[in-house]
N, C-alpha and C positions, 0 to 999 in steps of 0.2 A: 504494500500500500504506500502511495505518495505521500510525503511526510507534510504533515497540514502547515499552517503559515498563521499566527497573530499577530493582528492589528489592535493596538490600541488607540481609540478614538478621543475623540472629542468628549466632554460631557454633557452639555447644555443640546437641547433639543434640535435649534437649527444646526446647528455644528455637528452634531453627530450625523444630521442626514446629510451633509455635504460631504463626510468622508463617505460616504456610499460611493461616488465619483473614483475615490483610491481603488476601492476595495474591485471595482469591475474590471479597476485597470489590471488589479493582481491579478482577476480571475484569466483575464486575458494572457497575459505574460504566463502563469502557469496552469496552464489546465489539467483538471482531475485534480489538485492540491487542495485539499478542505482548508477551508478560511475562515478562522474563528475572529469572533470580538470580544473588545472587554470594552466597559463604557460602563457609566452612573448607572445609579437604579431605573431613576427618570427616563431613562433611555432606552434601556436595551430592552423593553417590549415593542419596539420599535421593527427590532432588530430580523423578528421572525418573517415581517412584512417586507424584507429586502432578498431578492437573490440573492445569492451565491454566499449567503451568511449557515454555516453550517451550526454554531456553537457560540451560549454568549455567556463570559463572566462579568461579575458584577465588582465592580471597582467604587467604594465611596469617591466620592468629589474630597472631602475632606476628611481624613486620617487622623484621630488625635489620642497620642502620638506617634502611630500608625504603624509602628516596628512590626509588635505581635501580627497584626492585621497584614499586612505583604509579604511577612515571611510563610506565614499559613497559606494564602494564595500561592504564592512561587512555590510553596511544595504540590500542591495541586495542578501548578501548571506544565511542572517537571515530567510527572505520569504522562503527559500527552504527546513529548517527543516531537517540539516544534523546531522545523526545519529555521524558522525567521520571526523575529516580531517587528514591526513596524511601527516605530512610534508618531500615531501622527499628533498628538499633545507632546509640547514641551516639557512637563511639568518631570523635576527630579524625582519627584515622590511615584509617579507610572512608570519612571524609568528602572527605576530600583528591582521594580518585579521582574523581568526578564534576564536582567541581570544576575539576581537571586537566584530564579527557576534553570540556569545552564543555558539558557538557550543559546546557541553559537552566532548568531546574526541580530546583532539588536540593532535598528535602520532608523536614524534622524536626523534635525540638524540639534545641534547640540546647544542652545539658545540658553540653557541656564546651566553652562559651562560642565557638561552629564560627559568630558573624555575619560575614555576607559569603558564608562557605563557605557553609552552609544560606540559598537566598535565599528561602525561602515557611514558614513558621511555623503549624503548625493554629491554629485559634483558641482561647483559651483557654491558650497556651503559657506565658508567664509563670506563670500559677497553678502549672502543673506544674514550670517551672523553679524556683520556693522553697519547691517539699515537701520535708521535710524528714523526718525518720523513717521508718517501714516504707512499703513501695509504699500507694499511695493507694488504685490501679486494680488488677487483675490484669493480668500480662506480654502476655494475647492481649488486654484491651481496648486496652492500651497501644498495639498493634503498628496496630489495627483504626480507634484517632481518627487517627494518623498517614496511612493511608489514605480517611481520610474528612475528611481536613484539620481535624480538629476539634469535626466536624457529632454532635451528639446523632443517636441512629439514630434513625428515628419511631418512633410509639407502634405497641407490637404487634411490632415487627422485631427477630429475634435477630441477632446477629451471626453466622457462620457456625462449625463446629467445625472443625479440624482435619481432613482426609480426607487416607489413603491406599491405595493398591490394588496388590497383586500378582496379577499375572494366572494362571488359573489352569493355562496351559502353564508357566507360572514355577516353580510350585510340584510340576507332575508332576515336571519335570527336577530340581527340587531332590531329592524324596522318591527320586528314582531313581538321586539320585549318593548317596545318604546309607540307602538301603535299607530307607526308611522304609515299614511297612506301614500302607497309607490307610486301613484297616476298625482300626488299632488307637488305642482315643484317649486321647491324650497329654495332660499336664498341664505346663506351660510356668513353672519360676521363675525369678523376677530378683529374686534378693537385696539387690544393694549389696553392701556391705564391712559382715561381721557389724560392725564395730567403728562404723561408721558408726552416728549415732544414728535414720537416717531406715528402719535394718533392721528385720526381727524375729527374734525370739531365736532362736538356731539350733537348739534342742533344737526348736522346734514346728514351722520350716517340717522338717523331719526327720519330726515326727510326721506331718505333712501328706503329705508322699511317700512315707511309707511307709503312709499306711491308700488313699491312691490305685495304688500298687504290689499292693498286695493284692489288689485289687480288678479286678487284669488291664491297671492303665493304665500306660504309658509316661511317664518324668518324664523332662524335658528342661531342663538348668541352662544358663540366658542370661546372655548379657553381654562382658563382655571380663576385660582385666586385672584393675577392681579384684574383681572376683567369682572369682576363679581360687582365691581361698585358700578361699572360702565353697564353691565347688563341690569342691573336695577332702574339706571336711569332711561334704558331704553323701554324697558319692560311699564316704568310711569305711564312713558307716553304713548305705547302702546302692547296693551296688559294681552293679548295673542302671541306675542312673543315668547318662542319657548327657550328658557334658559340651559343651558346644558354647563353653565360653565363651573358646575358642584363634581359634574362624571370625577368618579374615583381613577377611573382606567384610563389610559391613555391610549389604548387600542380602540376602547370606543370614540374617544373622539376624532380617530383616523376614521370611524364608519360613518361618524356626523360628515365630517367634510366629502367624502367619495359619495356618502348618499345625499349630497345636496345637487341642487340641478347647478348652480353656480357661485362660488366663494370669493368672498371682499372684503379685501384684509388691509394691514396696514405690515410694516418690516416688524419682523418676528420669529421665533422658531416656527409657530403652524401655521404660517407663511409659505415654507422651506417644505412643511408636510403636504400643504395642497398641492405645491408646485408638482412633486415627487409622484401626488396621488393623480395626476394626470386629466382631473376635470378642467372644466372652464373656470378660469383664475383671472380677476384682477387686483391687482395689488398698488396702494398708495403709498409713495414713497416722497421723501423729501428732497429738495432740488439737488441732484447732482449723486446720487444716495444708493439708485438702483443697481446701478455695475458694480460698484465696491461690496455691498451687503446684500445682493437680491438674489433669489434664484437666478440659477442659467437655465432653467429647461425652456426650450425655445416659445412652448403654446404661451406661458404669462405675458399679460398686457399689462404693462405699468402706467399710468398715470403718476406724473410729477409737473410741482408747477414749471412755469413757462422757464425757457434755455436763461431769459432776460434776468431772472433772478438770479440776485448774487449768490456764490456759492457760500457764503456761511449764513444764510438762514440757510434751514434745514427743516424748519418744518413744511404742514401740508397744506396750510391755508390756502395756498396759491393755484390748488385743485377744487372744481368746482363742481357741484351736485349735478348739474348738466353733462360734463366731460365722464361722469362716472354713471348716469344712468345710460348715457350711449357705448358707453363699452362694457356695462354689463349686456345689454341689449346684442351686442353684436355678439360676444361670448358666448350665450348660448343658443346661438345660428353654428356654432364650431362645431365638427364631429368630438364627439372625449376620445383621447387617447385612451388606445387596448395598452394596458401597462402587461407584458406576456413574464411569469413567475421565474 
């Protein structure tokens, strides 16, 4: 059997589904190699919803003082007899484990000075260890030379998007614990924290659900905690809104966003999940915001205010309730992408 390959990811939401990008590359570069992850708790239910992920450990984000805790890991990780681990977080404290566990290839840039721990460097590494100011690269090229050890991709070769896929038994059972009628089509938001500057104002996505309310559609308010205050206020002003943003699971709210006919969001991790989930997506981003932090899967339609504004506002005011009901409008005239397992 081919000796399998870990990748340790990201933790935070959007960031883990952007190392999905790496991971297709690995599968690509070795086929038949099982590919496991390790990633937060937060995360790796995620993890089942992606190709080519065979196996996922659970790594806290935060360790204290986390010796006990990564040495118990690394003995676990030992038994598996990994050919590589990939790190695509910086952090000393994930590096340590692969380290600990034997494995003979530990793959990064070494950004919080991990030589010895990291023994294989992409090429080009130094350059990226003395940037200095805003990212150079975006977060999925980042994750993407890490698995390409460095290699410029050839001429003509995208890097791969982000993909994920709930299946479509997944989604009967969900619509059938939740009473969801499948002929009624719903319109999916993810606010943020109105306070938050990557939102939009709350009076418009308000306007927004209530002229798709009218219109016989179902609105569905995403997210978790910090969206719980945002979803109250929309729910004020109009109390048909159904909240989901309490869901315990995180797998269910991948079935809220694929079972909605069309999702509007603002830059965020379930942002990154809609994108991945292949429906009709548009997403509101702040002037100049969308290439450095946005999905790349090519279906998203971004809305950001006009080129004329300066680049350091960054919020979304500059986008208007107009601009965003014609490109939800046009969004769902688009086939959904078949995201294939």
């Amino acid at each position: 059997m081919l000796r399998p390959i870990l990748v340790f990811c990201l933790p935070a939401i959007g960031d883990f589904i952007r190392c999905h990008s790496a991971i297709q590359v690995l599968a690509e570069r070795f086929p038949g190699h099982p590919i496991d992850v390790a990633t937060s708790p937060l995360a790796a239910p995620l993890a089942r919803l992606m190709p080519h992920i065979r196996k996922t450990w659970l790594v806290e984000k935060h360790w204290r003082p986390g010796l006990k805790e990564r040495a118990g890991l690394a003995r676990e990780l030992r038994k598996e007899n990994y050919q590589a681990a990939y790190m695509l977080t910086s952090s000393t404290k994930a590096a340590l484990v692969p380290w600990l566990a034997g494995i003979p290839e530990r793959i990064g840039y070494p950004r919080e000075f991990q030589f010895g721990i990291i023994n294989r460097l992409p090429a080009g590494w130094l350059k990226s260890f003395v940037a200095f100011g805003p990212r150079k690269t975006r977060l999925f090229e980042q994750v993407c030379a890490i698995a390409m050890l460095g290699e410029k991709p050839a001429d003509g070769m995208r890097l791969p998007a982000p993909k994920m896929t709930v299946s479509a038994e997944e989604l009967s059972d969900w619509r059938a614990r939740q009473g969801i009628d499948p002929a009624r089509p719903a319109l999916s938001l993810y606010t943020s924290a109105f306070t938050n500057f990557r939102s939009w104002p709350a009076e418009r996505f308000i306007a927004v659900a209530k002229d798709h309310a009218r219109r016989g559609w179902s609105v569905w308010l995403i997210g978790g905690p910090r969206e719980r205050e945002a979803a109250a206020q929309i729910r004020a002003a109009l109390p048909e809104a159904i909240d989901f943003t309490s869901t315990p699971d995180i797998t269910d709210a991948m079935c809220q966003i694929a079972a909605s006919t069309v999702f509007l969001g603002v830059d965020g991790g379930l942002c990154h999940a809609a994108a991945a989930l292949g429906g009709p997506c548009v997403l509101i981003f702040g002037s100049n915001r969308s290439y450095e932090t946005g999905p790349v899967n090519d279906h998203v339609r971004y809305l950001e205010p006009p080129i004329s504004t300066p680049s350091w506002v960054q919020d979304t005011r500059g986008v208007s309730e107009e601009r965003v009901l014609a490109a939800l409008a046009d969004a769902v005239t688009q086939p959904r992408l078949r995201q294939e397992p």
